[in-house]
N, C-alpha and C positions, 0 to 999 in steps of 0.2 A: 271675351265677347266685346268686341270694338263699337262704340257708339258708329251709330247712325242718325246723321243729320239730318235724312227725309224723312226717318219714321218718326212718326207721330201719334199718342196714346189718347184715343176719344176716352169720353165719360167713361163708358161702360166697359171698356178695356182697364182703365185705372180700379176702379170698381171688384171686377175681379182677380187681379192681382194682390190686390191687399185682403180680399175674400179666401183666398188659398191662404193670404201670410199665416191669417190669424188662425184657421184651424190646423191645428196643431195636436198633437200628445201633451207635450210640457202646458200649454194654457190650461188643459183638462186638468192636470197633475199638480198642477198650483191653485185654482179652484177646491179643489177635495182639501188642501190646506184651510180651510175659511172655515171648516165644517162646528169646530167649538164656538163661533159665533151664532151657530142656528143659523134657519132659511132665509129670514126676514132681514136680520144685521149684515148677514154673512151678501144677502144681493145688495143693498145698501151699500157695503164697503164696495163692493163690483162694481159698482156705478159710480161712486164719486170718484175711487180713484181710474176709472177711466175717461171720465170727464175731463180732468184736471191732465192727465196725458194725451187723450185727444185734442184739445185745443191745441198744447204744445206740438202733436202730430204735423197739424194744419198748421201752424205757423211756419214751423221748418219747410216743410213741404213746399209752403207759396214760396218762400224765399228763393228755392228750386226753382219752380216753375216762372216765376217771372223776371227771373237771371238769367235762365238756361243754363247754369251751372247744377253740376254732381253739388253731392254732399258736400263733401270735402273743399269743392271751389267755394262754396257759401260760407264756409267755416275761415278764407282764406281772407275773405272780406273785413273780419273784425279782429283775426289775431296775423296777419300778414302770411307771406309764404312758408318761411320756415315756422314760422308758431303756431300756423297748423298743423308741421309732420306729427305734433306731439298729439294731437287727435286723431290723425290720418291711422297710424302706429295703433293708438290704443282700442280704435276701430277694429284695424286686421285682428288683433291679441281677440276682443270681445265675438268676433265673428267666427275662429277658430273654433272658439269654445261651444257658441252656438250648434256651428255645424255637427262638433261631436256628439254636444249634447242631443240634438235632434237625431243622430243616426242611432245612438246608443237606446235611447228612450224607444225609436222605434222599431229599432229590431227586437228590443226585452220582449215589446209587446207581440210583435209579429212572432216570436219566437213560442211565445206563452200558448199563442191563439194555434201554433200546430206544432204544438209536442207531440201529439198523434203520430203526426205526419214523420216523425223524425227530423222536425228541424231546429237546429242551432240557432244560436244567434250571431254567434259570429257569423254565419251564411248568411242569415236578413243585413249582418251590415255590409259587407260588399253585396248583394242584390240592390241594398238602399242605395249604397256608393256610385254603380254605376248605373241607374236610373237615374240621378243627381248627373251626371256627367253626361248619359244621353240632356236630360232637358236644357244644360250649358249648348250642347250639339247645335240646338234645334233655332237656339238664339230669338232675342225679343221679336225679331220679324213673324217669324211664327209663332211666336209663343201664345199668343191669344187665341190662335184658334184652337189647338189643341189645350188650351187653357179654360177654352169653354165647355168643350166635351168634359174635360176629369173633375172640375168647380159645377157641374150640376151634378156627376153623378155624387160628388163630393156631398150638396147639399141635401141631397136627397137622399142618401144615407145617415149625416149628423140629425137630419133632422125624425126619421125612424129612431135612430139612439136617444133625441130627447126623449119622447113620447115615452119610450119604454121605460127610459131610467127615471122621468118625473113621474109614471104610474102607481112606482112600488109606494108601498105604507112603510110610514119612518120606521129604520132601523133603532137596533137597542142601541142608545148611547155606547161609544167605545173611548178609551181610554187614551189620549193625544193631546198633545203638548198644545197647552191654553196659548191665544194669542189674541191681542189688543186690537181693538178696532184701527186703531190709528196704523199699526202693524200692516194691518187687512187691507187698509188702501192704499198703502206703500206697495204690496205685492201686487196690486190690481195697476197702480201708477206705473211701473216702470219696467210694464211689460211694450207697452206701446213708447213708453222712453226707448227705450232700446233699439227702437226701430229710428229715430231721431236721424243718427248719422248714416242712414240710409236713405231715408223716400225721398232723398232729392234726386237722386241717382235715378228716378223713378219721373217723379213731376217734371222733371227738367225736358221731359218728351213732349209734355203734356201740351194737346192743340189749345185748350179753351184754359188758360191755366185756372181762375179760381175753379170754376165746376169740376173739371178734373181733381183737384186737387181735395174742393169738398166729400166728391164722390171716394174716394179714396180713403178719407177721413171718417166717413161712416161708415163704410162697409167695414172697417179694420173695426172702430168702436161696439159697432152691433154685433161682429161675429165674435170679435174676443170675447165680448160681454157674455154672449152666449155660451162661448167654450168655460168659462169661470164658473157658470152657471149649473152647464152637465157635471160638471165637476162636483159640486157644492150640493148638487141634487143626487150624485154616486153615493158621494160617502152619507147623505143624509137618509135617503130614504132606501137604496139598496146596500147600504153597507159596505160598500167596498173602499178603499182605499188605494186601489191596483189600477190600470187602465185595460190589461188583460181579460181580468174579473170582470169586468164592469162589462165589456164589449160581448163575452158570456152571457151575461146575465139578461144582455139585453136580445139576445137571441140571433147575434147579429151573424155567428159562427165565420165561413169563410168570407161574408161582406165586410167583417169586423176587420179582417188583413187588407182588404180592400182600404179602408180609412184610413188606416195607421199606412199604409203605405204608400198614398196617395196625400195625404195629409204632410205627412214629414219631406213627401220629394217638394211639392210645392212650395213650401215654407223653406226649408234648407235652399233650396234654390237660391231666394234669395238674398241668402246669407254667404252663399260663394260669390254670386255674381258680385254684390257691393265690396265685399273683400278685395276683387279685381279692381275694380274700381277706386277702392280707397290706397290700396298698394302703387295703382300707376299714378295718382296725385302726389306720391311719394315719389318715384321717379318715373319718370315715361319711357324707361327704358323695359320696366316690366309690365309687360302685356295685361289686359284684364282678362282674355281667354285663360292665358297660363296658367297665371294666381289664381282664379276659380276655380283650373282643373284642380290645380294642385293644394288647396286647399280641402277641397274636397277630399282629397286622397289622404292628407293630411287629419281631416277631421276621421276618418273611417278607420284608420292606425289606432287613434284614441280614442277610442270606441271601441276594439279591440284589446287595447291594454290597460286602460283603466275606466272604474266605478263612475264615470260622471253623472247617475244619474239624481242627484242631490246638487240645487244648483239656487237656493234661495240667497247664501252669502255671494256668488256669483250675478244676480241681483242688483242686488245691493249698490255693489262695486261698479256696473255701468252707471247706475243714477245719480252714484255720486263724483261722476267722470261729465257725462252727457247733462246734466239736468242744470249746473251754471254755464256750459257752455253755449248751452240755447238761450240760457236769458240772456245772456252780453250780446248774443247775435241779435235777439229779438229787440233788444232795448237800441242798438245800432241803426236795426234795419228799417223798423217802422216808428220807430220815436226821435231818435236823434236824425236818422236819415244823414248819419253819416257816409263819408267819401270810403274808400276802401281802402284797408290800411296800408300805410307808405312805409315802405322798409323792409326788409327780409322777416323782421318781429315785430309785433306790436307791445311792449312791456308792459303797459298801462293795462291792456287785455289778457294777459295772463296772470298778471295779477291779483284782479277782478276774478277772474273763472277761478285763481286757488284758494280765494276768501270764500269763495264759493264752494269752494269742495270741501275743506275744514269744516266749514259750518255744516254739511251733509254730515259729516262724518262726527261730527256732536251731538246732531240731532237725531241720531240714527238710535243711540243712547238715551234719549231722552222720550220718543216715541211720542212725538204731540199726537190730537186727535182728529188729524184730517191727515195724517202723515207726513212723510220729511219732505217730498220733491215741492209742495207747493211753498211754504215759506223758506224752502232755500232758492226758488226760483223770483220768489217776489220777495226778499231779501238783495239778492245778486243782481235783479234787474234796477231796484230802486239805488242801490249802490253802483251802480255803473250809469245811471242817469245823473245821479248827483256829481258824481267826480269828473265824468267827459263834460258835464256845466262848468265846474268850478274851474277847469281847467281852461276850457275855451274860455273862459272872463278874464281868466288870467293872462292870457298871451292875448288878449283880445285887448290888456290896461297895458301891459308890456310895449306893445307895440304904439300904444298911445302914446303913452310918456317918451317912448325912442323919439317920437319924431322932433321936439323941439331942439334933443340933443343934438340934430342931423340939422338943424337949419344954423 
């Protein structure tokens, strides 16, 4: 799907695209995670660690929209051309997964919801497959209109499934591996991390950039929050653990395939399309049509051959990829307001993002209590503000003292 120059994403088009992202299977499936916290700690943790990733949401984002740069060209700004392939790359590897992950999770479900029927799952995943490939078809010119028909009837079904699933009277305690608060908002933080090296691919369309941009940023924050939430209210008060079960129980019967199938094209969507897009930033000789198709086709294989539906060290593993690489951009973009970096690499900027990544990956061990991505983030960014200073004084006295040598 090749950018187009004249299209342009008003509010309510940004709005509901990031409306579709967020309702999902997996956001639900990661919610029912929270459930040893209780209702009360367990929305608490939903909320801050969405907070703390919405902002970053919106940061990325603008730097999109007010560049007119993909993701990927924004990221090209602070680590040079080739010191981006190393994000570009780890993007496509994370978006892979995604997409498996979303067809595998949604066909389990759809598959659950009509055992009746005699159906498999391996048939929901090529059904999901190429439903994902018709919406690549139909391309972002159209995408919003039919994006508005399937995102109401989408809401208006999630929002029947709250009602039902928050009615029931709490379930008996069930027996599930305890987890830390601090854990809790890790899982909630780096759901919306995740989407990072993407919504520029998005913003960069964007007519009014900050309102677009805001509008994108809350609609993802309130609906994920929400999806965390039917989650957190499954396993608490109906018992379940499942998303099959739950969509049962909620009475939802054939609308329940309705969701999960309409939920996962939506969202996987835009997990091929930015694939395309971060693959042709790697070279322009590969298409973003192609890479989409074929990622797509790519994720539906694995989905077919293996269990991915366990994906919280998967996680993990983006936040602590994406989560310094936003803050060196952010501390470049709106603090230092630095030039864009000169050179094929920028070394100083990669090695900023790997002080940054180590340190995720220590504190991932250590579980503080607001979770890992914010003090690796306001760690990485304070540390990339101090050394792009110390550095410019440095060549700033350098140059000082050359000049007398020169007279």
């Amino acid at each position: 799907m090749e950018q187009h120059q004249g299209d342009k994403l008003s509010v309510g088009a940004s709005a509901l695209i990031w409306f579709g992202a967020a309702v999902s299977v997996a956001e639900i499936l990661t919610g029912m995670l929270f459930a040893p916290l209780g209702w009360r700690m367990g929305l608490l943790a939903v909320a801050v660690g969405h907070v703390i990733g919405g902002v970053l949401f919106y940061l990325a984002g603008l730097i999109g929209a007010q560049t007119g740069r993909s993701a990927m060209e924004t990221v090209q700004l602070s680590f040079g051309r080739h010191g981006s392939l190393l994000f570009a790359a780890a993007n496509v590897v994370q978006l892979v997964g995604w997409t498996a992950i979303m067809i595998f999770a949604g066909a389990q479900a759809a598959a659950a919801l009509t055992a009746g029927w005699g159906g498999a799952q391996a048939g929901w995943s090529i059904i999901i497959g190429v439903l994902i490939l018709l919406w690549l078809r139909i391309g972002m010119r159209n995408f919003s209109k039919i994006n508005l028909v399937s995102m109401g009837t989408l809401f208006l079904l999630t929002l029947w499934l709250s009602f039902q699933v928050a009615s029931g009277e709490p379930a008996a305690a069930q027996q599930s591996e305890a987890m830390s608060f601090g854990l809790a908002v890790e899982l909630a933080a780096v759901m919306p991390l995740s989407w990072l090296p993407l919504v520029s691919d998005y913003t960069r369309r964007a007519a009014k950039a900050r309102p677009a941009t805001l509008s994108a940023t809350l609609a993802y924050f309130c609906t994920s929050s929400w999806m965390y939430a039917i989650g957190l209210a499954a396993a608490l008060f109906a018992g379940q653990g499942e998303i099959a079960p739950m969509l049962q129980y909620a009475g939802l019967g054939a609308a329940g395939i309705l969701v999960v199938v309409l939920s996962t094209v939506s969202t996987t969507f835009l997990d091929a399309y930015s694939a395309g897009v971060s693959a042709h930033a790697i070279s322009a000789r590969l298409g973003e049509m192609a890479v989409a198709s074929g990622v797509t086709l790519l994720g539906v294989l694995l989905a077919l051959l293996f269990d991915v539906g366990r994906f919280e060290g998967f996680l993990y593993f983006i936040g602590s990829v994406f989560a310094p690489m936003i803050a060196v951009q952010i501390a470049d973009y709106f603090v230092l307001k630095r030039a864009p970096a000169a050179g094929a690499a920028d070394w100083v900027s990669l090695a900023l993002w790997l002080a940054g990544f180590v340190f995720y990956r220590l504190m991932l061990e250590w579980q503080p209590p607001l979770g890992t991505t914010l003090p690796v983030i306001a760690a990485t960014f304070a540390l990339t503000v101090l050394v792009r200073r110390l550095l410019g004084a440095a060549k700033s006295d350098g140059s000082t003292a050359a000049e007398p040598r020169g007279n």
